[in-house]
PDB file with one MODEL, atoms N, CA, C and O in Angstrom:
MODEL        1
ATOM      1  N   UNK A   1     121.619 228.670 104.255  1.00  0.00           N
ATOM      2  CA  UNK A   1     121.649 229.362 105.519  1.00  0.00           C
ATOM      3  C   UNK A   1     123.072 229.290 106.051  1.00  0.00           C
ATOM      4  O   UNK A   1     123.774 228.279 106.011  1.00  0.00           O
ATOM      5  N   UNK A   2     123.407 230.414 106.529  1.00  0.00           N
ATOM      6  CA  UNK A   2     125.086 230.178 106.686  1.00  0.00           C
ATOM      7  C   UNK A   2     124.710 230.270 108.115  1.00  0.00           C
ATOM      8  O   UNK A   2     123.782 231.046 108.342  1.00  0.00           O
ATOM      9  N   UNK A   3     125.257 229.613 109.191  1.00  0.00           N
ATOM     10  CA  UNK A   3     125.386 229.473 111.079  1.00  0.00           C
ATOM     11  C   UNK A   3     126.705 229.955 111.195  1.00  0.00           C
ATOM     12  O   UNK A   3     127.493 230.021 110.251  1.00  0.00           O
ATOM     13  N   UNK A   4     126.856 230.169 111.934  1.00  0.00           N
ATOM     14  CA  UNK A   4     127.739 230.876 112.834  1.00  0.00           C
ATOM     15  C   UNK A   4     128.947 229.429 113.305  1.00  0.00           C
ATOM     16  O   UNK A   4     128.480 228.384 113.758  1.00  0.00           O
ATOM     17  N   UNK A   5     129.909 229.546 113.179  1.00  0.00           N
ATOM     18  CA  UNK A   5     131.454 228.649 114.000  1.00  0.00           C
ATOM     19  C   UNK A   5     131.641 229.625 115.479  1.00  0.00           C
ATOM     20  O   UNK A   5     131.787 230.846 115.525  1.00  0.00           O
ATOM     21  N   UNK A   6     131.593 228.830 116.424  1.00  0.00           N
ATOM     22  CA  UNK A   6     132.405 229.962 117.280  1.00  0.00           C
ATOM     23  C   UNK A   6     134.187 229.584 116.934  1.00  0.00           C
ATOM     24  O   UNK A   6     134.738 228.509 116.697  1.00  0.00           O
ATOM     25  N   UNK A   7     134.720 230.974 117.037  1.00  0.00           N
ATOM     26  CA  UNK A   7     136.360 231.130 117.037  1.00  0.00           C
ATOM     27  C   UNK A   7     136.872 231.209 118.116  1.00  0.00           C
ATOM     28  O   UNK A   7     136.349 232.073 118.821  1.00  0.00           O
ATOM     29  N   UNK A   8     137.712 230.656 118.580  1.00  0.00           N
ATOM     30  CA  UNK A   8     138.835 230.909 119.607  1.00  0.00           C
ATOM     31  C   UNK A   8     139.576 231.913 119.610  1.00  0.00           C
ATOM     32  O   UNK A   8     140.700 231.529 119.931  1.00  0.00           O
ATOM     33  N   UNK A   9     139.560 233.208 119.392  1.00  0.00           N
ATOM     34  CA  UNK A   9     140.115 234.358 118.753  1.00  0.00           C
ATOM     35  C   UNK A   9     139.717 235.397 119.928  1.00  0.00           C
ATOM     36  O   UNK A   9     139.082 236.435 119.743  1.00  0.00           O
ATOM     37  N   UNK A  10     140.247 234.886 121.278  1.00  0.00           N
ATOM     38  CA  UNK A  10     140.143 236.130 122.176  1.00  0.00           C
ATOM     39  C   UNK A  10     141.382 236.951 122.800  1.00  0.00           C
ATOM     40  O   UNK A  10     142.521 236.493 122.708  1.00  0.00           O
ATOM     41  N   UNK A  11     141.148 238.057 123.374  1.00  0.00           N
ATOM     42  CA  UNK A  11     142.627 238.302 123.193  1.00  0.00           C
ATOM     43  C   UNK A  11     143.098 237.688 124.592  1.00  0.00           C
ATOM     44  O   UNK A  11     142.507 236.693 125.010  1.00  0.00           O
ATOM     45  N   UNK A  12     144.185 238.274 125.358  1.00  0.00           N
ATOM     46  CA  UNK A  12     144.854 237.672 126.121  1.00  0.00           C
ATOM     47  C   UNK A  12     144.493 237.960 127.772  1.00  0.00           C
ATOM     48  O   UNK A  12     144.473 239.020 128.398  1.00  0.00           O
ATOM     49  N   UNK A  13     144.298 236.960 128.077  1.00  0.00           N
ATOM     50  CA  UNK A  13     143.432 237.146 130.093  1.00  0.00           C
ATOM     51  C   UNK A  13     141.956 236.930 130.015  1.00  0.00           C
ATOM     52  O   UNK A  13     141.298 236.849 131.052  1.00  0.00           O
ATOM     53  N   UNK A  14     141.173 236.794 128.343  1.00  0.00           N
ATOM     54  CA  UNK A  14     139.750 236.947 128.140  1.00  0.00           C
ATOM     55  C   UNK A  14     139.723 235.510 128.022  1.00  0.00           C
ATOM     56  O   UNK A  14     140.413 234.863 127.235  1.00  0.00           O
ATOM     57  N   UNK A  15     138.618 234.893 129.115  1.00  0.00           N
ATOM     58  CA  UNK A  15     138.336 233.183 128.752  1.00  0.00           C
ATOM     59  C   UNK A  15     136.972 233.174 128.208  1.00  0.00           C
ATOM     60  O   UNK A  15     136.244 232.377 128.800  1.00  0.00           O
ATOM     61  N   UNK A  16     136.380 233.863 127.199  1.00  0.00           N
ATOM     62  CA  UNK A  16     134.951 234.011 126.823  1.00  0.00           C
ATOM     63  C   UNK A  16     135.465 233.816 124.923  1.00  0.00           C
ATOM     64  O   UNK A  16     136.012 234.730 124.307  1.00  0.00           O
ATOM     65  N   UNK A  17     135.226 232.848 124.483  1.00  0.00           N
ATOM     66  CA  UNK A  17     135.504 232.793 122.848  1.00  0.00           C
ATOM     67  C   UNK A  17     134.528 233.348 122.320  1.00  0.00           C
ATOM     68  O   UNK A  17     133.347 233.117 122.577  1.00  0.00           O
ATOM     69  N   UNK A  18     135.092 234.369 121.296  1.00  0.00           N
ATOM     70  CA  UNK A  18     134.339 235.231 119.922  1.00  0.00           C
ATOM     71  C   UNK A  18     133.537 234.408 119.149  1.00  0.00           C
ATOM     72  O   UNK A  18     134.145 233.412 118.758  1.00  0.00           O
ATOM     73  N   UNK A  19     132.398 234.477 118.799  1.00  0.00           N
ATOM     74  CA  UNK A  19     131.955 234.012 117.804  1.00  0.00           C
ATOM     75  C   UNK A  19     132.278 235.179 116.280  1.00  0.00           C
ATOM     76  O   UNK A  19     132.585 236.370 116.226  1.00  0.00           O
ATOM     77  N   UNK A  20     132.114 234.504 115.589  1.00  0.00           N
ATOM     78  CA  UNK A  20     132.729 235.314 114.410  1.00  0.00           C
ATOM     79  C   UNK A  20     131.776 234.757 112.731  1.00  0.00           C
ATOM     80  O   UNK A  20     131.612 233.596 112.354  1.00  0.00           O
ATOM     81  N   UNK A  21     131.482 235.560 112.294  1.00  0.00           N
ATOM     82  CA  UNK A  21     130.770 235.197 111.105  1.00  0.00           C
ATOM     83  C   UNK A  21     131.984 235.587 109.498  1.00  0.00           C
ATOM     84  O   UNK A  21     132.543 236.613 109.110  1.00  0.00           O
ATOM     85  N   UNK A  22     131.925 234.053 108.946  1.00  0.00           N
ATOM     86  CA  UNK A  22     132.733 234.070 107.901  1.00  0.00           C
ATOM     87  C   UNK A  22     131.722 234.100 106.528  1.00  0.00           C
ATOM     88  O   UNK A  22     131.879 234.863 105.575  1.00  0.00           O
ATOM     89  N   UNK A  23     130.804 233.230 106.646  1.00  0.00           N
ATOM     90  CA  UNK A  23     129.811 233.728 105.434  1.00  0.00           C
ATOM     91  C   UNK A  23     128.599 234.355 106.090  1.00  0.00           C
ATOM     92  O   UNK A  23     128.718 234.247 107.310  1.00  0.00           O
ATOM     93  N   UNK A  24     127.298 235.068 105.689  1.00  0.00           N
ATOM     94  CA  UNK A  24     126.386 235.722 105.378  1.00  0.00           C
ATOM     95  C   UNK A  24     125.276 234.592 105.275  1.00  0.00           C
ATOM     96  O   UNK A  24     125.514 233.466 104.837  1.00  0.00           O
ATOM     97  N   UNK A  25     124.228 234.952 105.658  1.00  0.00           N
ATOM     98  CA  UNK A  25     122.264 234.294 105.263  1.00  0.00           C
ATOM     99  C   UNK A  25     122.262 234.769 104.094  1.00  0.00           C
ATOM    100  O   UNK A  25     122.421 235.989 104.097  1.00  0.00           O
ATOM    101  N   UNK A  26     122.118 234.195 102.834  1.00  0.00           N
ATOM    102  CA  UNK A  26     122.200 234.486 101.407  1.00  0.00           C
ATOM    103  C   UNK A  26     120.314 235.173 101.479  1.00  0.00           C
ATOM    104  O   UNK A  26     119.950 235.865 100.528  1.00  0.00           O
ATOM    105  N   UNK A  27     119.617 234.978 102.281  1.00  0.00           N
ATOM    106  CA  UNK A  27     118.181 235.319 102.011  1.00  0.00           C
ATOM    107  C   UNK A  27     117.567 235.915 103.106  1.00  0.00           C
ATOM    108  O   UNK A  27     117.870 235.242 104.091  1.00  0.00           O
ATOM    109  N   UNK A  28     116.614 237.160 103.524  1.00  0.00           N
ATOM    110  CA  UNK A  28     115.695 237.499 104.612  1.00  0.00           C
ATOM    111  C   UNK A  28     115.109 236.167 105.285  1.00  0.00           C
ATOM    112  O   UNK A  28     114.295 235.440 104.715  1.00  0.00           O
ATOM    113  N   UNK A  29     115.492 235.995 106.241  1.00  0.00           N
ATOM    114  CA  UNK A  29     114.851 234.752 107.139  1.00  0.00           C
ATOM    115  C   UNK A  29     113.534 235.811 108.220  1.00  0.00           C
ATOM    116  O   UNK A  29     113.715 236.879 108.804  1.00  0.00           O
ATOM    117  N   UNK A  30     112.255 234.934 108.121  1.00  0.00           N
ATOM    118  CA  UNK A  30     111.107 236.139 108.967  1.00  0.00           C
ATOM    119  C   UNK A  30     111.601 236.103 110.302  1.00  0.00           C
ATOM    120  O   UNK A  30     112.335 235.447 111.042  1.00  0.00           O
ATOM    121  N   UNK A  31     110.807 237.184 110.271  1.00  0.00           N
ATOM    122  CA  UNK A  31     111.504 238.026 111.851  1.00  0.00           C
ATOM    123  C   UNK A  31     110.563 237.505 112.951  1.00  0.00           C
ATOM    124  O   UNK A  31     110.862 237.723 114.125  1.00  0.00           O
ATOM    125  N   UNK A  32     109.658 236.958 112.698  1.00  0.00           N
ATOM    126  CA  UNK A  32     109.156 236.152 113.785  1.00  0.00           C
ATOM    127  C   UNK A  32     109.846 235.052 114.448  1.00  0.00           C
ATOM    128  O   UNK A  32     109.546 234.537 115.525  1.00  0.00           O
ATOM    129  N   UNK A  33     111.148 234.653 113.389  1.00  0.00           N
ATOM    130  CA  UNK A  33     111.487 233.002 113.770  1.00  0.00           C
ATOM    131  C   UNK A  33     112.728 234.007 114.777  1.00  0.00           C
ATOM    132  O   UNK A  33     112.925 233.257 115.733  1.00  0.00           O
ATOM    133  N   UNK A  34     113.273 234.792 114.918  1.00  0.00           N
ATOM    134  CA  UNK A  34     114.087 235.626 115.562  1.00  0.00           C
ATOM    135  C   UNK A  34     113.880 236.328 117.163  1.00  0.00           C
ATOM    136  O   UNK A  34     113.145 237.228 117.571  1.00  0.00           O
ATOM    137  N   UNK A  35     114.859 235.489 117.807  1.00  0.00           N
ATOM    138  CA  UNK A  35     114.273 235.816 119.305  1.00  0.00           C
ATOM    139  C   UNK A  35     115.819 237.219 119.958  1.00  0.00           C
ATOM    140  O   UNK A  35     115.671 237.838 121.012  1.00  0.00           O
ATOM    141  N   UNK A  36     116.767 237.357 119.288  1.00  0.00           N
ATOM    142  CA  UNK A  36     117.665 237.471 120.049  1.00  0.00           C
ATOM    143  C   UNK A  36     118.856 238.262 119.121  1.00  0.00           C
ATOM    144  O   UNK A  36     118.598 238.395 117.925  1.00  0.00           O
ATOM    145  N   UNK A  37     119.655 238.588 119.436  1.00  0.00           N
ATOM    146  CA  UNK A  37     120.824 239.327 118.372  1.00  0.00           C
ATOM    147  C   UNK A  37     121.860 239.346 119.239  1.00  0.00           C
ATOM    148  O   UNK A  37     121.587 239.638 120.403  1.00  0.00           O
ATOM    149  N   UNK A  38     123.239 239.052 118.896  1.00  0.00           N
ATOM    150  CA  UNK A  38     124.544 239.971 119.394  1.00  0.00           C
ATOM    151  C   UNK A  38     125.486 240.028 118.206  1.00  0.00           C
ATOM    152  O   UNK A  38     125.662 239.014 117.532  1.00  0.00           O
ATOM    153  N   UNK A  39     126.059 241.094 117.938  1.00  0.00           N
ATOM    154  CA  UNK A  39     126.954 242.012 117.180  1.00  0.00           C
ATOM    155  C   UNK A  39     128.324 241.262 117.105  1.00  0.00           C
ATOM    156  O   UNK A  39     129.035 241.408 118.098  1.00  0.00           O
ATOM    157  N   UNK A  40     128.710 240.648 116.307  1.00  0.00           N
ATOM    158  CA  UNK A  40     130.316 240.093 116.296  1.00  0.00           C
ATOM    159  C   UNK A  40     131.264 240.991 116.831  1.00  0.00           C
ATOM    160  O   UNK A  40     131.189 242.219 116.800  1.00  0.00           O
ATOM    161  N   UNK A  41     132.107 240.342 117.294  1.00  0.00           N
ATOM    162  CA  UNK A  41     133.352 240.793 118.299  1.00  0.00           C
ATOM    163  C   UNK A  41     134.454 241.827 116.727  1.00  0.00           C
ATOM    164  O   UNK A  41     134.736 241.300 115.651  1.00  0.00           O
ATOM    165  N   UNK A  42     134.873 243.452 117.181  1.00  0.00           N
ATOM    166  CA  UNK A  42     135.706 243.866 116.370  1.00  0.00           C
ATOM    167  C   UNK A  42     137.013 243.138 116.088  1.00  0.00           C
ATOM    168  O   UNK A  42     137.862 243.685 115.384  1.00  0.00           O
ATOM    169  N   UNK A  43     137.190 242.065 116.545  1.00  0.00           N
ATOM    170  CA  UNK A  43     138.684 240.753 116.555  1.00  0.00           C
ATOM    171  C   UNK A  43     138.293 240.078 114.806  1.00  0.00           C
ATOM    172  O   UNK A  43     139.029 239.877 113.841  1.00  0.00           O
ATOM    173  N   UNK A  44     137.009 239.909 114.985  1.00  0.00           N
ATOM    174  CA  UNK A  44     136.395 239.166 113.890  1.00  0.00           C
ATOM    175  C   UNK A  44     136.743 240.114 112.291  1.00  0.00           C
ATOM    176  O   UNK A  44     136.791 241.302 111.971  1.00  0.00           O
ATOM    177  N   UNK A  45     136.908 238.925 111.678  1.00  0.00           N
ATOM    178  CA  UNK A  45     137.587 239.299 110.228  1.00  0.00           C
ATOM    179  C   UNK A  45     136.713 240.148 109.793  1.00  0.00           C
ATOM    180  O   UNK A  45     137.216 241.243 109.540  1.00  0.00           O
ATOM    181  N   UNK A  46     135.480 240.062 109.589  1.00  0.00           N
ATOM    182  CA  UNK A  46     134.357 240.599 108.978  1.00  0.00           C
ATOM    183  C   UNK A  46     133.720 240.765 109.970  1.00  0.00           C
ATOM    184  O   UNK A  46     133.856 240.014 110.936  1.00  0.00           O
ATOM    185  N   UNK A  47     132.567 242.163 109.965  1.00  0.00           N
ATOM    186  CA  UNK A  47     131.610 242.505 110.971  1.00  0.00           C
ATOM    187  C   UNK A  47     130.243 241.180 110.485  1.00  0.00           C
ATOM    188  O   UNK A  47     130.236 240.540 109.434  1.00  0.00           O
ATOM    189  N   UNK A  48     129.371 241.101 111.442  1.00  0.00           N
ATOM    190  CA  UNK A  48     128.382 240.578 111.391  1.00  0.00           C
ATOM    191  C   UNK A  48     127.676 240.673 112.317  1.00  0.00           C
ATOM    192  O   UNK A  48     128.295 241.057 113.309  1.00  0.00           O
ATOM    193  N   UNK A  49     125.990 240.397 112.583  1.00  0.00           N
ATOM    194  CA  UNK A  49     124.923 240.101 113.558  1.00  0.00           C
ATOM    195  C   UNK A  49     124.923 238.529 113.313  1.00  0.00           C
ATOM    196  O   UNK A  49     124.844 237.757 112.357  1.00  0.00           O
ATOM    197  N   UNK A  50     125.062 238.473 114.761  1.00  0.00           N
ATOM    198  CA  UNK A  50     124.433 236.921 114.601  1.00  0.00           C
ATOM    199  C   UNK A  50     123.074 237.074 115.514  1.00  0.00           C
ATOM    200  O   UNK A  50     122.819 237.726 116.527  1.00  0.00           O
ATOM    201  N   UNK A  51     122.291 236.141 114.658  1.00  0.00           N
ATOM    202  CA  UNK A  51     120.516 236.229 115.318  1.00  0.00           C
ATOM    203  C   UNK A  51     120.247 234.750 115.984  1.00  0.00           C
ATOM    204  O   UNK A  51     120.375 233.698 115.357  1.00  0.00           O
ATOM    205  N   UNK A  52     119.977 234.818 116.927  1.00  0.00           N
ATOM    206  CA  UNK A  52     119.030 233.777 117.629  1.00  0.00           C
ATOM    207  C   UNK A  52     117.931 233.568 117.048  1.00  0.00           C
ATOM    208  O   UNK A  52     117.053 234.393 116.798  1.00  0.00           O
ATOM    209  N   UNK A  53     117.958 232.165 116.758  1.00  0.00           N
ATOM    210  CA  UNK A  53     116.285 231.956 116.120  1.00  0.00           C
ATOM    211  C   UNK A  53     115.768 231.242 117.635  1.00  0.00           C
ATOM    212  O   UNK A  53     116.438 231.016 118.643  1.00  0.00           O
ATOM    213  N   UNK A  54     114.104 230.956 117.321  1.00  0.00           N
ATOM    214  CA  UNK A  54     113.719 230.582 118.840  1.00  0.00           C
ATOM    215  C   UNK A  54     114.115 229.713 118.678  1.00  0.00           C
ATOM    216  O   UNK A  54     114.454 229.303 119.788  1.00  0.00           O
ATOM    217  N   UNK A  55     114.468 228.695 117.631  1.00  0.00           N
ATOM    218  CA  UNK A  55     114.482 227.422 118.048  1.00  0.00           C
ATOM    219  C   UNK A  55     116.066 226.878 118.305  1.00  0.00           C
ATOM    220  O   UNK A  55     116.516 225.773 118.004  1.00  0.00           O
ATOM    221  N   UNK A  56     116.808 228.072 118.996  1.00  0.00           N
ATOM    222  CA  UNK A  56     118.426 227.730 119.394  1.00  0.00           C
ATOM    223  C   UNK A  56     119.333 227.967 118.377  1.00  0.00           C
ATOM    224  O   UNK A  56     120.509 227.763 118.680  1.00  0.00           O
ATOM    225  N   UNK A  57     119.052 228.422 117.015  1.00  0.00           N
ATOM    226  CA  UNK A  57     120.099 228.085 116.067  1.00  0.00           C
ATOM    227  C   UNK A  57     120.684 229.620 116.001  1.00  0.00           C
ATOM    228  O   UNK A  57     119.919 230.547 116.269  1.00  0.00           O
ATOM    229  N   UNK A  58     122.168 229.898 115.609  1.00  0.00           N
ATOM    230  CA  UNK A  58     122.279 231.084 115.291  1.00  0.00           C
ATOM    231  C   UNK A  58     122.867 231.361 113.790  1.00  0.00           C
ATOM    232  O   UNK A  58     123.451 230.519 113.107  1.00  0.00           O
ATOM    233  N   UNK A  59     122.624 232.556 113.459  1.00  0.00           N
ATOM    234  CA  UNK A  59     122.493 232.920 112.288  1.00  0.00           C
ATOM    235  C   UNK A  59     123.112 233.640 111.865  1.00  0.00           C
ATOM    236  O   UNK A  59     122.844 234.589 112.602  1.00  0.00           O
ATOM    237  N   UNK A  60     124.088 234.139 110.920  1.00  0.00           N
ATOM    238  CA  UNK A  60     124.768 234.996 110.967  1.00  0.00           C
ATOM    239  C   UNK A  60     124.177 236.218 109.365  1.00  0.00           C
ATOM    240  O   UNK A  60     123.644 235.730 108.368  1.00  0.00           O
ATOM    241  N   UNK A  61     124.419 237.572 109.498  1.00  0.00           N
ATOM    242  CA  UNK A  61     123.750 238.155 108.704  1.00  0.00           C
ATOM    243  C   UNK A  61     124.872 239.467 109.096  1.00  0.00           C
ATOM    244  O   UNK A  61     125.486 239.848 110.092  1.00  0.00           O
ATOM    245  N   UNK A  62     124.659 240.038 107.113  1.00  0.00           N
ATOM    246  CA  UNK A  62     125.318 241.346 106.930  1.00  0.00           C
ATOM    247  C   UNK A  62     124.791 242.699 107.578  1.00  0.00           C
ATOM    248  O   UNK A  62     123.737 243.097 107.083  1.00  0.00           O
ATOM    249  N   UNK A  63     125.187 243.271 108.326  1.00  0.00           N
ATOM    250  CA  UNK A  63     124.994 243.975 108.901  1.00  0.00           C
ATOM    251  C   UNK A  63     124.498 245.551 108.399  1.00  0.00           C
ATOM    252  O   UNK A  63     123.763 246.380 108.935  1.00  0.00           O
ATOM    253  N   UNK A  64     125.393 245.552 106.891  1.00  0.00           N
ATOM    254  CA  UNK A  64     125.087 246.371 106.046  1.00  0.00           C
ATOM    255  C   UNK A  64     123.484 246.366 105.496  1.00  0.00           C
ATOM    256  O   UNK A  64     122.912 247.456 105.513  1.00  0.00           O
ATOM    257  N   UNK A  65     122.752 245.208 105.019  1.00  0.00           N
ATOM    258  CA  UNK A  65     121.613 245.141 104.836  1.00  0.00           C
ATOM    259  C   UNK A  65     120.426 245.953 105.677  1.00  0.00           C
ATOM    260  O   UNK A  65     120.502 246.368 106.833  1.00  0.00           O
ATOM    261  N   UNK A  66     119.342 246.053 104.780  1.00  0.00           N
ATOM    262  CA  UNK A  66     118.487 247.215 105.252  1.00  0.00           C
ATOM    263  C   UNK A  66     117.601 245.799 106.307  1.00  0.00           C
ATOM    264  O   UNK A  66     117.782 245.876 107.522  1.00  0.00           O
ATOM    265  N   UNK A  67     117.071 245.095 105.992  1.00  0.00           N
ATOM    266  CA  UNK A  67     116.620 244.228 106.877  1.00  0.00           C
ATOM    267  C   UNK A  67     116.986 243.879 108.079  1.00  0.00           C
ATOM    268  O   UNK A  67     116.197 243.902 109.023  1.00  0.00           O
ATOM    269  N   UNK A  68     118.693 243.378 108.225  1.00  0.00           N
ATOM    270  CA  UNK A  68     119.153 243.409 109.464  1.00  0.00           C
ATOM    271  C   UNK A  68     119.268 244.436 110.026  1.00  0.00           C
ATOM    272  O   UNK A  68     119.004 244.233 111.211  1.00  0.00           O
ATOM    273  N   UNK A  69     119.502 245.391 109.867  1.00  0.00           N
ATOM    274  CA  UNK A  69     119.043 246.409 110.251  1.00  0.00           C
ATOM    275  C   UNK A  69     118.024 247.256 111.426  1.00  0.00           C
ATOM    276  O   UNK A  69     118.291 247.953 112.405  1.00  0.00           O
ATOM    277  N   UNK A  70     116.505 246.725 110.671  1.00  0.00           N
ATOM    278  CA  UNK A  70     115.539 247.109 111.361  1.00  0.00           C
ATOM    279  C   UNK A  70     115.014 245.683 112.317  1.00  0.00           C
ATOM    280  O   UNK A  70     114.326 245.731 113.336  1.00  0.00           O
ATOM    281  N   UNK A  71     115.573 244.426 111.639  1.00  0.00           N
ATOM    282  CA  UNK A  71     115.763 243.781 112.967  1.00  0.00           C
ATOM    283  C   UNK A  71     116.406 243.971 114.583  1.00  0.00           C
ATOM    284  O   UNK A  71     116.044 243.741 115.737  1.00  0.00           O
ATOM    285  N   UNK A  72     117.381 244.441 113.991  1.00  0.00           N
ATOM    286  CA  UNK A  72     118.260 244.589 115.134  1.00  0.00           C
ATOM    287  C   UNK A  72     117.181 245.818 115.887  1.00  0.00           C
ATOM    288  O   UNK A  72     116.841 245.839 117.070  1.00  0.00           O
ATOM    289  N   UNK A  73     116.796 246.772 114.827  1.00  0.00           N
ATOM    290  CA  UNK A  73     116.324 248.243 115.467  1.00  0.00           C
ATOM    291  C   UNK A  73     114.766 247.599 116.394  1.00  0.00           C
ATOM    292  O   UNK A  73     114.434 248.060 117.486  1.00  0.00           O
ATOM    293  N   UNK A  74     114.248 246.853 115.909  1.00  0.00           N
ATOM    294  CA  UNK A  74     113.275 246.247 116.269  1.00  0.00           C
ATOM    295  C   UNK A  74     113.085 245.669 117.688  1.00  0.00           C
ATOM    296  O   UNK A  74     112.292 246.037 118.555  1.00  0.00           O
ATOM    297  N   UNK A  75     114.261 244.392 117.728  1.00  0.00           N
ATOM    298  CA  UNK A  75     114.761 244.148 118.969  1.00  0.00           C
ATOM    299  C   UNK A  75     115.313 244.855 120.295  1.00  0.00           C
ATOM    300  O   UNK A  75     115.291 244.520 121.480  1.00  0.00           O
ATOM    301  N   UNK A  76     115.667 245.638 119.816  1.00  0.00           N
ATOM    302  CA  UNK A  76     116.522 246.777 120.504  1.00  0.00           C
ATOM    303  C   UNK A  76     115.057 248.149 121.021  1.00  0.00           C
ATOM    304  O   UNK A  76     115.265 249.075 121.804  1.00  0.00           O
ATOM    305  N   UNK A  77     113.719 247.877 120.329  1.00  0.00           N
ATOM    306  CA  UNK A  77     112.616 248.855 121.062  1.00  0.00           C
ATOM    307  C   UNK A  77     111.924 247.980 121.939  1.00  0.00           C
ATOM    308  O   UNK A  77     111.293 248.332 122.936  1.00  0.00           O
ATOM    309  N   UNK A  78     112.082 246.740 121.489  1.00  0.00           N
ATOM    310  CA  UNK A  78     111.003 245.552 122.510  1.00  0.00           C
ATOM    311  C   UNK A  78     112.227 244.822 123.617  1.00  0.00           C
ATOM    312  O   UNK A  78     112.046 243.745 124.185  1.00  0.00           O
ATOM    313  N   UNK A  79     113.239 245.515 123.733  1.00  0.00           N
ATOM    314  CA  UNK A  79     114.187 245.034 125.064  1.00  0.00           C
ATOM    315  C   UNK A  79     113.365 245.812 126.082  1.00  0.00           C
ATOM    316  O   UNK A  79     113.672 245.784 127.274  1.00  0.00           O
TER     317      UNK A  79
ENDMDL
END
């Protein structure tokens, strides 16, 4: 399971640090354990979703994938 580092990588006058995803969830984690999503900052080396699981942890996942995907699309009809 790859988690998320937050980066210090904001630009200048912004006091809110980027989180940034350097590796990928090598596997579909169920979408039940998933409460939450935000989209990595365009600063960030690589794009990524990072997912909130309920139980606080975050997750980071390729964005390209068909799964994250309809997670995100998922989350985004039950907001």
């Amino acid at each position: 399971m790859a988690l998320c580092k937050p980066v210090f990588s904001a630009p200048l006058g912004a006091d809110t640090p980027t989180s940034c995803c350097f590796s990928y969830i090598s596997r579909q984690i169920p979408q039940n354990f998933i409460a939450d999503y935000f989209e990595t900052s365009s600063q960030c080396s690589k794009p990524g979703v990072i997912f909130l699981t309920k139980r606080g942890r975050q997750v980071c996942a390729d964005p390209s994938m068909e799964w994250v995907q309809k997670y995100v699309s998922d989350l985004e009809l039950s907001a």
